[in-house]
PQR file with spaces between the fields and no chain letter, atoms N, CA, C, O and H, PARSE charges and radii, in Angstrom:
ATOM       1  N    UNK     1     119.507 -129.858 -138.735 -0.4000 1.5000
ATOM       2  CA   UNK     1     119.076 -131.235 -138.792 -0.0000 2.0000
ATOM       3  C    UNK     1     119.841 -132.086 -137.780  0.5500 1.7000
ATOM       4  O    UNK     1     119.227 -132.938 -137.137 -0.5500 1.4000
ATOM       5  N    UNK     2     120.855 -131.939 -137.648 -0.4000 1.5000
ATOM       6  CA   UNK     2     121.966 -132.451 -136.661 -0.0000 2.0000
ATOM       7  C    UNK     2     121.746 -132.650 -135.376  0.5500 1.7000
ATOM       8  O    UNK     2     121.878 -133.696 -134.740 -0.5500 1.4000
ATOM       9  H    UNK     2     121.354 -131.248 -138.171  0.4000 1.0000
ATOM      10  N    UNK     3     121.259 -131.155 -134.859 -0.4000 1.5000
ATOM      11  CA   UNK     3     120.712 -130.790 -133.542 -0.0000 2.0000
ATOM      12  C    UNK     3     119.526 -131.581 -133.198  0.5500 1.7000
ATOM      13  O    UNK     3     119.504 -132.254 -132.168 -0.5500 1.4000
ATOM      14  H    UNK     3     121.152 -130.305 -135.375  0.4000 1.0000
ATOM      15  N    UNK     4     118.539 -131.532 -134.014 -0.4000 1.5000
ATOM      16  CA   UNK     4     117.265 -132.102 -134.085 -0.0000 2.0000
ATOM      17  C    UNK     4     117.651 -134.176 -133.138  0.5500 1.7000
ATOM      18  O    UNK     4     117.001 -134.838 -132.329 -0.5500 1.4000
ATOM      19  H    UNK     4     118.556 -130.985 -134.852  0.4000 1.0000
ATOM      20  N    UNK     5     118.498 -134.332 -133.603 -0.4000 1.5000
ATOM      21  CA   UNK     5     118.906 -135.677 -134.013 -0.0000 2.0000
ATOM      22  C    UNK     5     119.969 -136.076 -132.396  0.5500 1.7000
ATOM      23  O    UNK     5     120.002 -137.234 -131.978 -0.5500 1.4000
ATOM      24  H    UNK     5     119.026 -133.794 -134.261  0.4000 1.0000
ATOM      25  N    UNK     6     120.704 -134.990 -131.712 -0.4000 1.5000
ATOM      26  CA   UNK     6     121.271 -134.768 -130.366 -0.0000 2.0000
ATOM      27  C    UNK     6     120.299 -134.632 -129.378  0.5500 1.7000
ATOM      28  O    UNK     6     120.308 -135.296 -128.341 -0.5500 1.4000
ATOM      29  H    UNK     6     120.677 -134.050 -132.051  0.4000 1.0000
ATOM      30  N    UNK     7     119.284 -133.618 -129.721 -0.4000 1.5000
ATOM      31  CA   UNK     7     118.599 -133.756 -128.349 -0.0000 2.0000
ATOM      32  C    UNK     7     117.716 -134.829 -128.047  0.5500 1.7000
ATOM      33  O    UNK     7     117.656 -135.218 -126.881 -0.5500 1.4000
ATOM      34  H    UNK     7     119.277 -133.079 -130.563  0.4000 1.0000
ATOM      35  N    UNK     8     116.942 -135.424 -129.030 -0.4000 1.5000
ATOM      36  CA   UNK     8     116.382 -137.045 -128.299 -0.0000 2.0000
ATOM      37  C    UNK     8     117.289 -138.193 -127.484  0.5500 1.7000
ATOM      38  O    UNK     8     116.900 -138.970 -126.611 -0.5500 1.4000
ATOM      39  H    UNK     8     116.991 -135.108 -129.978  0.4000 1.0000
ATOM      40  N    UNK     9     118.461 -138.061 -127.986 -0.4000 1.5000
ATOM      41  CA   UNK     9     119.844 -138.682 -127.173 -0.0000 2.0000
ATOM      42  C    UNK     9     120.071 -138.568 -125.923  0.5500 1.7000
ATOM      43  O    UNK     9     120.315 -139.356 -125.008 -0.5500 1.4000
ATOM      44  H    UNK     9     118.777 -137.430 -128.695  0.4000 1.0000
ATOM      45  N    UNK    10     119.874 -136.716 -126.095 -0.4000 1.5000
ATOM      46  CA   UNK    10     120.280 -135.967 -124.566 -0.0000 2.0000
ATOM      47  C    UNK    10     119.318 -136.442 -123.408  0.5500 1.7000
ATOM      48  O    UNK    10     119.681 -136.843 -122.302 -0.5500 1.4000
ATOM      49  H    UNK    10     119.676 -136.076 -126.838  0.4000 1.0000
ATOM      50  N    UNK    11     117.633 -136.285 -124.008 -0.4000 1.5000
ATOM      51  CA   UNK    11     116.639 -136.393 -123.115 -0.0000 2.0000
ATOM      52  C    UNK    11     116.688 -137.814 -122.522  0.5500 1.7000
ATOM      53  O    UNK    11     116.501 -138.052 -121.329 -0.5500 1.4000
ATOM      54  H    UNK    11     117.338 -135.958 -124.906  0.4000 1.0000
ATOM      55  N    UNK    12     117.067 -139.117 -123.859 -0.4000 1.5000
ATOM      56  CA   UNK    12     116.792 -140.434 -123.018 -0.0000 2.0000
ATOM      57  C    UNK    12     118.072 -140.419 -122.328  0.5500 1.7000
ATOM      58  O    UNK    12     117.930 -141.359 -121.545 -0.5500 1.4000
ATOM      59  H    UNK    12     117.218 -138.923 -124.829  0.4000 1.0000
ATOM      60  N    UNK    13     119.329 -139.904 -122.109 -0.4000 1.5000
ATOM      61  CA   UNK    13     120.204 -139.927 -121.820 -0.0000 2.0000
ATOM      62  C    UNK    13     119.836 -139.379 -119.921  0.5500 1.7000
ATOM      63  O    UNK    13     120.181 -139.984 -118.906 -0.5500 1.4000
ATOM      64  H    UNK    13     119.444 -139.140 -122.745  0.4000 1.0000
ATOM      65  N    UNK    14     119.175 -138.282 -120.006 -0.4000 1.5000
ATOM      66  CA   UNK    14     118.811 -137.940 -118.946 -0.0000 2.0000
ATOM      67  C    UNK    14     117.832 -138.213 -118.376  0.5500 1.7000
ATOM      68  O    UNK    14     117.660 -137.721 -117.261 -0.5500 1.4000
ATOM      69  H    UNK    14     118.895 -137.790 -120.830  0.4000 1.0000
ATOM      70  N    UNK    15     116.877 -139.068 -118.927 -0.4000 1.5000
ATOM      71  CA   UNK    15     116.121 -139.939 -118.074 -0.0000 2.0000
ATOM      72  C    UNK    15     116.461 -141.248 -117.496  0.5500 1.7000
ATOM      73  O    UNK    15     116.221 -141.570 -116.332 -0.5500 1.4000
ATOM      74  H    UNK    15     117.017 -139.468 -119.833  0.4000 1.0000
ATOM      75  N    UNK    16     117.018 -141.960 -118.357 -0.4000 1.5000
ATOM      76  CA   UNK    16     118.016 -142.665 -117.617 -0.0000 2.0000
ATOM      77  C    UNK    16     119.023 -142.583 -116.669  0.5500 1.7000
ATOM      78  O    UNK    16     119.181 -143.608 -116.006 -0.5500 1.4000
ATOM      79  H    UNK    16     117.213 -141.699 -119.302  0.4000 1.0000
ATOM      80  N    UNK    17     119.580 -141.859 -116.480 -0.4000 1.5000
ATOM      81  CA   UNK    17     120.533 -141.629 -115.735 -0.0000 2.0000
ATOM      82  C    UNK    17     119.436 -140.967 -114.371  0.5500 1.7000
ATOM      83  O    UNK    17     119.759 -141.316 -113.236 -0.5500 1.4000
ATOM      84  H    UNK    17     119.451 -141.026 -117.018  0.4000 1.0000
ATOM      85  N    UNK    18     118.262 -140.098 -114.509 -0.4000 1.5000
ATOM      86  CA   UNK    18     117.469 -139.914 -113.587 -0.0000 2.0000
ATOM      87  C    UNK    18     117.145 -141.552 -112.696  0.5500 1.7000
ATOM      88  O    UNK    18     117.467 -141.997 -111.594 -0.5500 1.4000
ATOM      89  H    UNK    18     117.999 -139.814 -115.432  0.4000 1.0000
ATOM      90  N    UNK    19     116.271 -142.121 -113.981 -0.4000 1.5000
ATOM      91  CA   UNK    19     115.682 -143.694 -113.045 -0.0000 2.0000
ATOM      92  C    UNK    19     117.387 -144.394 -111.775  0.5500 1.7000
ATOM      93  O    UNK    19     117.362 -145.011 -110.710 -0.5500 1.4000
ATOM      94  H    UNK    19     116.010 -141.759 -114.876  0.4000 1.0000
ATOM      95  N    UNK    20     118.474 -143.925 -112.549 -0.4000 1.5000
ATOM      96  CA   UNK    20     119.696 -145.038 -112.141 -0.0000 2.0000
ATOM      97  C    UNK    20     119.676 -144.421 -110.800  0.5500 1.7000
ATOM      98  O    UNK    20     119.769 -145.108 -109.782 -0.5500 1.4000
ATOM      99  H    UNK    20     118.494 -143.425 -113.414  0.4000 1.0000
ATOM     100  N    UNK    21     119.515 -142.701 -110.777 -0.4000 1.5000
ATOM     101  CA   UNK    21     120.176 -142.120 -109.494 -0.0000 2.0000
ATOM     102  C    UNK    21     119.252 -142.723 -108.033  0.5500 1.7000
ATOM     103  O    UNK    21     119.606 -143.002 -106.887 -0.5500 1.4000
ATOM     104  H    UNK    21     119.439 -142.144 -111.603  0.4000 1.0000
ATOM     105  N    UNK    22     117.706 -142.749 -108.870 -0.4000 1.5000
ATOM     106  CA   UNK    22     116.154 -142.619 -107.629 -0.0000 2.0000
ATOM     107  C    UNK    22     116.879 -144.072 -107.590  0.5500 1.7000
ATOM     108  O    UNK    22     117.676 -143.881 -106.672 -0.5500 1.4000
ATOM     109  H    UNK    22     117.419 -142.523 -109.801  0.4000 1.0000
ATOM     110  N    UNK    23     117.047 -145.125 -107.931 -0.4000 1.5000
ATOM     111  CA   UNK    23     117.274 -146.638 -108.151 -0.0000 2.0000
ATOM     112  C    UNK    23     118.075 -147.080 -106.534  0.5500 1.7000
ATOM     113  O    UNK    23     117.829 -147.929 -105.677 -0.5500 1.4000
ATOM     114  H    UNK    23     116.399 -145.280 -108.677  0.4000 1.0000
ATOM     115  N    UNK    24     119.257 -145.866 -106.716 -0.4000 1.5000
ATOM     116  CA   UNK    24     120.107 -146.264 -105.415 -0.0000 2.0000
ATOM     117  C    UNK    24     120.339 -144.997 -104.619  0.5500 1.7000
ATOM     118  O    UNK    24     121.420 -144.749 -104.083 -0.5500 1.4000
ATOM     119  H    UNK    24     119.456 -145.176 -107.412  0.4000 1.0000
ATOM     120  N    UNK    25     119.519 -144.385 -104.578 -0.4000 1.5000
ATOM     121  CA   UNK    25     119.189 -143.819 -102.891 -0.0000 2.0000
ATOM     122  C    UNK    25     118.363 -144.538 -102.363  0.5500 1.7000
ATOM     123  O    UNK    25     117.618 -145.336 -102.930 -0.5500 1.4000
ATOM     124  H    UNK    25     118.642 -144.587 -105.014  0.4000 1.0000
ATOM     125  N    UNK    26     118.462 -144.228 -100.867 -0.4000 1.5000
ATOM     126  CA   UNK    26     117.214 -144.439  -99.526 -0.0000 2.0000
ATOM     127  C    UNK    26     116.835 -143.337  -99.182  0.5500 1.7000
ATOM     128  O    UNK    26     117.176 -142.173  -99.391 -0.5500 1.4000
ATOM     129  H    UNK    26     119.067 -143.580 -100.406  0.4000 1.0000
ATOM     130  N    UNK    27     115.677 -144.125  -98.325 -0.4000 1.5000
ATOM     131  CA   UNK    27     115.188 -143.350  -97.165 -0.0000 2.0000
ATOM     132  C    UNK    27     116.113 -142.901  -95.899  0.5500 1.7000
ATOM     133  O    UNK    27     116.484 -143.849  -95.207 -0.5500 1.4000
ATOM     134  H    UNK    27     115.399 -145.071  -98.155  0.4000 1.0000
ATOM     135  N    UNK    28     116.452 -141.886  -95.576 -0.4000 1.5000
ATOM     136  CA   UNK    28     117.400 -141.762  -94.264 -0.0000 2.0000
ATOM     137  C    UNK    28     116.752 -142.220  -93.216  0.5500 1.7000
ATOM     138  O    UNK    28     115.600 -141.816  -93.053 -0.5500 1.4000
ATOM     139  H    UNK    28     116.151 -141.116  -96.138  0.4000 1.0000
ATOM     140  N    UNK    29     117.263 -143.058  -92.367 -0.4000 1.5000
ATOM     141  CA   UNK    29     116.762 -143.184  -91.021 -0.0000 2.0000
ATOM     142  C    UNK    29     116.409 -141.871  -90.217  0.5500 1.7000
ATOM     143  O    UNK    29     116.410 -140.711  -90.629 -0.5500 1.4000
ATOM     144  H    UNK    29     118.199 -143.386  -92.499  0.4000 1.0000
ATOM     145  N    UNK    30     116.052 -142.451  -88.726 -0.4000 1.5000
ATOM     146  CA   UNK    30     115.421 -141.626  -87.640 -0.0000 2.0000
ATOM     147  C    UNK    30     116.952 -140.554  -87.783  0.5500 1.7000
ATOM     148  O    UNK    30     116.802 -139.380  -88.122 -0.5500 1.4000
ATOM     149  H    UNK    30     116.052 -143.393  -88.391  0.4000 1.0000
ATOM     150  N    UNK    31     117.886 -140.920  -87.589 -0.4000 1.5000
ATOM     151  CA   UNK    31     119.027 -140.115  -86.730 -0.0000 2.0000
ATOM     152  C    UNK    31     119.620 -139.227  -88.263  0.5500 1.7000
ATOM     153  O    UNK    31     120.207 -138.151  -88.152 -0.5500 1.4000
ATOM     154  H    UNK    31     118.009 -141.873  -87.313  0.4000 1.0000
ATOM     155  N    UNK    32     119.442 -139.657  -89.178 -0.4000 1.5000
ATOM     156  CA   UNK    32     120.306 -138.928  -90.558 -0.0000 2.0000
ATOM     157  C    UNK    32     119.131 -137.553  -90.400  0.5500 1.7000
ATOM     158  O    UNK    32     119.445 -136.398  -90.114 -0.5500 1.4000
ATOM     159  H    UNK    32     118.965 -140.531  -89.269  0.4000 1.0000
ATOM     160  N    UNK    33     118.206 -137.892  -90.581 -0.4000 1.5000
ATOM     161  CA   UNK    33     116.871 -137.194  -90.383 -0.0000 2.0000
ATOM     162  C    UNK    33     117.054 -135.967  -89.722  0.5500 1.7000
ATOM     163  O    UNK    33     117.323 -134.878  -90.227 -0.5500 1.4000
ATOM     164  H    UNK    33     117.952 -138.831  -90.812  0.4000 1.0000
ATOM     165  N    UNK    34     116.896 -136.231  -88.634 -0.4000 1.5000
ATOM     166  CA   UNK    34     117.437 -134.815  -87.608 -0.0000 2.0000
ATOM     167  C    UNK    34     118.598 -134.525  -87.720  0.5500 1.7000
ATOM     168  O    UNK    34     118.707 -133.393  -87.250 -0.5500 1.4000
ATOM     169  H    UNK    34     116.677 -137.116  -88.223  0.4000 1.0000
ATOM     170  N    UNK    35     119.567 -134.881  -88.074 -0.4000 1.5000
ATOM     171  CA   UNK    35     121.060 -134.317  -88.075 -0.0000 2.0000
ATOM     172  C    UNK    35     120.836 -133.068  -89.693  0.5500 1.7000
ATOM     173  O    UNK    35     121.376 -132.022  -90.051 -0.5500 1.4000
ATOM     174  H    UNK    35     119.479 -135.801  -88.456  0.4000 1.0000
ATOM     175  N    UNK    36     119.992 -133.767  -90.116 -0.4000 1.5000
ATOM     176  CA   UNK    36     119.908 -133.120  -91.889 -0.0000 2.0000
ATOM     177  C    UNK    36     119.147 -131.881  -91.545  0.5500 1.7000
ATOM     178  O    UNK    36     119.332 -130.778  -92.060 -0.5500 1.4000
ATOM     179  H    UNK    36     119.553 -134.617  -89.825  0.4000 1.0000
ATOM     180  N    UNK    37     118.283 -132.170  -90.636 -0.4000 1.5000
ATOM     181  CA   UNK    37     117.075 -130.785  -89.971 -0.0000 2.0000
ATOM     182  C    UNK    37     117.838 -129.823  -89.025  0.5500 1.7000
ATOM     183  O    UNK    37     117.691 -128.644  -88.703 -0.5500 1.4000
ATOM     184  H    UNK    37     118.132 -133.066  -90.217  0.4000 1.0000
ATOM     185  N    UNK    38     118.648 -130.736  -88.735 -0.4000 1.5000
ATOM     186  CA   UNK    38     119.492 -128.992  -87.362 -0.0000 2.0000
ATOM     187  C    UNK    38     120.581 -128.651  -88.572  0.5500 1.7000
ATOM     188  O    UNK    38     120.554 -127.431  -88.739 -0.5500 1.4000
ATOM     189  H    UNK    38     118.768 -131.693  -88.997  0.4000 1.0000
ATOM     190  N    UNK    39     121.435 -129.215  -89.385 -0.4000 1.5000
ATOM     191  CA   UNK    39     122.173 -128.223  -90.066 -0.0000 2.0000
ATOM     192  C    UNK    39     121.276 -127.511  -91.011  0.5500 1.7000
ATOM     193  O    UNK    39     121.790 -126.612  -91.676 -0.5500 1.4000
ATOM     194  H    UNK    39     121.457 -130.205  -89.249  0.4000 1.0000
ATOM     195  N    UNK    40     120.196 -127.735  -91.152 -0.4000 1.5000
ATOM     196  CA   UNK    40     119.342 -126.821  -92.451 -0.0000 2.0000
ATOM     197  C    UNK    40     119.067 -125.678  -91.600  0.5500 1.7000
ATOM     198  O    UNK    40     119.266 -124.503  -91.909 -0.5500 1.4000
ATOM     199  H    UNK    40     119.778 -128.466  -90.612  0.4000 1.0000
ATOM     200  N    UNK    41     118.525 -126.175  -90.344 -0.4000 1.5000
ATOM     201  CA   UNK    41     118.059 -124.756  -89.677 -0.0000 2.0000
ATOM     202  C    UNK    41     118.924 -123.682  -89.159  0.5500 1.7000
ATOM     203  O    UNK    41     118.647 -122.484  -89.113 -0.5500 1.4000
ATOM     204  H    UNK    41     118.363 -127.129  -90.093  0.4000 1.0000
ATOM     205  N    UNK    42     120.359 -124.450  -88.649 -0.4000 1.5000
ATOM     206  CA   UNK    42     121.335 -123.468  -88.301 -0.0000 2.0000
ATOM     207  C    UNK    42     121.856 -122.348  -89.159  0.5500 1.7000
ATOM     208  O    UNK    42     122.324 -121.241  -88.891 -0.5500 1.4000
ATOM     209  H    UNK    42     120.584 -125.424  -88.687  0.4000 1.0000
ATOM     210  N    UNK    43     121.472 -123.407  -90.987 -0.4000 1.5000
ATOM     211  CA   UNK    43     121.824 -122.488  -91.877 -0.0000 2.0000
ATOM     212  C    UNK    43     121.097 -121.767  -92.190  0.5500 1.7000
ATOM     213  O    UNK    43     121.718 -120.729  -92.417 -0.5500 1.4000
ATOM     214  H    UNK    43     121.091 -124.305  -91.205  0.4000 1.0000
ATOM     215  N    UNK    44     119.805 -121.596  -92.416 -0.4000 1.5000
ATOM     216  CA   UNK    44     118.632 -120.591  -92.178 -0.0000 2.0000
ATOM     217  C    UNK    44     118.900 -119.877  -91.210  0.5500 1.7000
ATOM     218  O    UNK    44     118.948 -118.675  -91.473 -0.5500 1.4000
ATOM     219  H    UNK    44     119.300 -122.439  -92.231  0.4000 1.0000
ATOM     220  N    UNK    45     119.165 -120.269  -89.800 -0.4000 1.5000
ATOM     221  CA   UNK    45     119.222 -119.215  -89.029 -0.0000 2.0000
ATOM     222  C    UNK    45     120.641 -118.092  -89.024  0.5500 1.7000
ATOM     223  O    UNK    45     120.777 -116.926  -88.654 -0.5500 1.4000
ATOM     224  H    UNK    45     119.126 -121.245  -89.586  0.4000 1.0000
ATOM     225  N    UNK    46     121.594 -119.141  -89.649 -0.4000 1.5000
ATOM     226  CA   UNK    46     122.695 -117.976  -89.790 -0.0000 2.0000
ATOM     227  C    UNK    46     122.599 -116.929  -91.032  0.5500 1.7000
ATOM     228  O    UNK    46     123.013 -115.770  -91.047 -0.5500 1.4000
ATOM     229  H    UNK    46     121.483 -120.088  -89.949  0.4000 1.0000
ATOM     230  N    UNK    47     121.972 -117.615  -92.022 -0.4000 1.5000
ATOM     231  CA   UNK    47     121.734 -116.619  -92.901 -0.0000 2.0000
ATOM     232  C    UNK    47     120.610 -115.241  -92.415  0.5500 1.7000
ATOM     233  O    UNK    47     120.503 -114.051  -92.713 -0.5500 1.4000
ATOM     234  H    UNK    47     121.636 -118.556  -92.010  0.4000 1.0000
ATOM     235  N    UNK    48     120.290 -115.677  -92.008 -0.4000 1.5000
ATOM     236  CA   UNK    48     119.031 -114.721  -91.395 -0.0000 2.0000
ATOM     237  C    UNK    48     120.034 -113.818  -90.679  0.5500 1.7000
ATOM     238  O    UNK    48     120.694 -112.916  -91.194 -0.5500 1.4000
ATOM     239  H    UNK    48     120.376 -116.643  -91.765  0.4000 1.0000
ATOM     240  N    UNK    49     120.035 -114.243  -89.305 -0.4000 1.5000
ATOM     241  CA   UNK    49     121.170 -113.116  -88.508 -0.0000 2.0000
ATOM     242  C    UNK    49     122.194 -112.378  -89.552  0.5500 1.7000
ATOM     243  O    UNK    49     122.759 -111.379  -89.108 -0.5500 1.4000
ATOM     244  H    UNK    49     119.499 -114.976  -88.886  0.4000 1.0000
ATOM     245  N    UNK    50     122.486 -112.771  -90.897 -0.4000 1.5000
ATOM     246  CA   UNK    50     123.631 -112.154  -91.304 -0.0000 2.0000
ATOM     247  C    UNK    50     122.887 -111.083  -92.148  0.5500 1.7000
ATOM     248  O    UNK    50     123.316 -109.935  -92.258 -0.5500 1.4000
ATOM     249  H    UNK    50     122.027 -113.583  -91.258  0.4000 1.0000
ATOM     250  N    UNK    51     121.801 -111.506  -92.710 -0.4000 1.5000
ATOM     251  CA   UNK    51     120.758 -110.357  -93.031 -0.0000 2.0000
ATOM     252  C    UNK    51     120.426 -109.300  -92.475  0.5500 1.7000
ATOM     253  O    UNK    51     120.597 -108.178  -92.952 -0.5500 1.4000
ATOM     254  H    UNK    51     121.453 -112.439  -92.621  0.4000 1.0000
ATOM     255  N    UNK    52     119.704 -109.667  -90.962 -0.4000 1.5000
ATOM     256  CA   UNK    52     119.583 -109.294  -90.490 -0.0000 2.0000
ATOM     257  C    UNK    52     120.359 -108.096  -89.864  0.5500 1.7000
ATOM     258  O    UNK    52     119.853 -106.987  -89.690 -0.5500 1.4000
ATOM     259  H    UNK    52     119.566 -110.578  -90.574  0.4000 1.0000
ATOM     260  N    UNK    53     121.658 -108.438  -89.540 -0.4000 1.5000
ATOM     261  CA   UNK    53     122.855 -107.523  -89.157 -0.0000 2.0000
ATOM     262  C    UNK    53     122.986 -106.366  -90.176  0.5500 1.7000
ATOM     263  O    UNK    53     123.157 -105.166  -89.957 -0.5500 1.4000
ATOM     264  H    UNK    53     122.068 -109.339  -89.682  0.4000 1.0000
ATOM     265  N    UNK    54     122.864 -107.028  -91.336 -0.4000 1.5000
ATOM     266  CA   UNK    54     123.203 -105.850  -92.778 -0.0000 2.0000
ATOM     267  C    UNK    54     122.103 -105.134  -92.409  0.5500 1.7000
ATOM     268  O    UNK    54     122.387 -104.206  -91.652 -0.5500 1.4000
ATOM     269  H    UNK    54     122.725 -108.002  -91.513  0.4000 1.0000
ATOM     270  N    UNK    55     121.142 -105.221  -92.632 -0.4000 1.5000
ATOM     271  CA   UNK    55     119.899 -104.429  -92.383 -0.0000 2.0000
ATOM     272  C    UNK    55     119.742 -103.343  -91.701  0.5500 1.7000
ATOM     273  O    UNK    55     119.315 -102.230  -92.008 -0.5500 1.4000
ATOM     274  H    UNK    55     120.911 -105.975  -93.247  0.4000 1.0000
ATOM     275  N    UNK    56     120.495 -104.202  -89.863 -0.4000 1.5000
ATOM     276  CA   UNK    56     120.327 -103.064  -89.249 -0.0000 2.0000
ATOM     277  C    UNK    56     121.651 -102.037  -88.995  0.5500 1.7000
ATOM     278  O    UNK    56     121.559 -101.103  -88.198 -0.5500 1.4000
ATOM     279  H    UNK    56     120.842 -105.106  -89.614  0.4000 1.0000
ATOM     280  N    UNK    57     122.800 -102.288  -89.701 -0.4000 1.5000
ATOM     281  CA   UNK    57     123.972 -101.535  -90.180 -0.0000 2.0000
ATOM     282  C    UNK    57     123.604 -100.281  -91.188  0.5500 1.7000
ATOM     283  O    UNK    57     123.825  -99.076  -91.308 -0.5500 1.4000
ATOM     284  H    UNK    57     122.874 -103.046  -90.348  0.4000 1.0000
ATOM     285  N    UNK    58     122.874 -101.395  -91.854 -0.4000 1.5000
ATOM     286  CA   UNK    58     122.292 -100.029  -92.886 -0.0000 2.0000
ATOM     287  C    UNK    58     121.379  -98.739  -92.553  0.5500 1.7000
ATOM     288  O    UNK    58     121.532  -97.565  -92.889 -0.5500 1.4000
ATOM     289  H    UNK    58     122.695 -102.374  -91.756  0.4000 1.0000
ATOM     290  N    UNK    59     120.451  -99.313  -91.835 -0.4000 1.5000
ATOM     291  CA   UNK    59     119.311  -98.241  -91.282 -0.0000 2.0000
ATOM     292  C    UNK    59     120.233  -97.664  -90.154  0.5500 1.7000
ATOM     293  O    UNK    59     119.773  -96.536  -89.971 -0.5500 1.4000
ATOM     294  H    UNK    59     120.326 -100.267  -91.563  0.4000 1.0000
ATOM     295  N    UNK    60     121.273  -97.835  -89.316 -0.4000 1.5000
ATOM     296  CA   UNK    60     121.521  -96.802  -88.640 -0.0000 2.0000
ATOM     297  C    UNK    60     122.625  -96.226  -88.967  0.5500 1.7000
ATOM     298  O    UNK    60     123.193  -95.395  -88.257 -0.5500 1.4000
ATOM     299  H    UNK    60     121.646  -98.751  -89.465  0.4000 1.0000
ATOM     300  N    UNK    61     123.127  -96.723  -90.362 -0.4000 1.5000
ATOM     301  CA   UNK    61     124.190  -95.248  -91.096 -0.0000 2.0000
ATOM     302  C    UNK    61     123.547  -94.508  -92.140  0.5500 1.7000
ATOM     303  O    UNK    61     123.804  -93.418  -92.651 -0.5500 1.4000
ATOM     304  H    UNK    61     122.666  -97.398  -90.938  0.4000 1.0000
ATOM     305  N    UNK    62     122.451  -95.545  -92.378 -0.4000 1.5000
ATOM     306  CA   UNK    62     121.776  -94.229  -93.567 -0.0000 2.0000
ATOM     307  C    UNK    62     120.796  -93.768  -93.492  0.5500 1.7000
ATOM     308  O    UNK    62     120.033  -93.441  -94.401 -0.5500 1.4000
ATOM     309  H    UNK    62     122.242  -96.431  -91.962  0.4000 1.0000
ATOM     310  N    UNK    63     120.601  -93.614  -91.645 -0.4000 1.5000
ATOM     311  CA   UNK    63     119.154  -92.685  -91.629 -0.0000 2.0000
ATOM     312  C    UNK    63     118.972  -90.688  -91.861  0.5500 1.7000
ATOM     313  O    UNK    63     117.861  -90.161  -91.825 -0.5500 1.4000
ATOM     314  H    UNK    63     121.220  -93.879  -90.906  0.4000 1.0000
């Protein structure tokens, strides 16, 4: 019964605190924009190459 009685708390608790967060962000400008797009991609691309490397480490010791 207790529990029952915590989670309606929890949920308006976390919708609120949702509306407060959207409330005070922005939109990034032109320049945040692309700075946010080359570190995403560098990190995609380094993850990739590091995949990539395992991959081909693997296929030429365990062929």
């Amino acid at each position: 019964m207790e529990q029952e009685e915590i989670r309606p708390n929890k949920v308006k608790r976390f919708i609120k605190e949702t509306f407060r967060v959207l409330r005070i962000t922005k939109k990034p400008n032109q320049e945040e924009y692309r700075s946010l797009v080359k570190v995403t991609a560098i990190g995609i691309a380094i993850v990739g190459v590091i995949g990539f490397v395992i991959f081909l480490f693997k296929e030429l010791l365990f062929v």
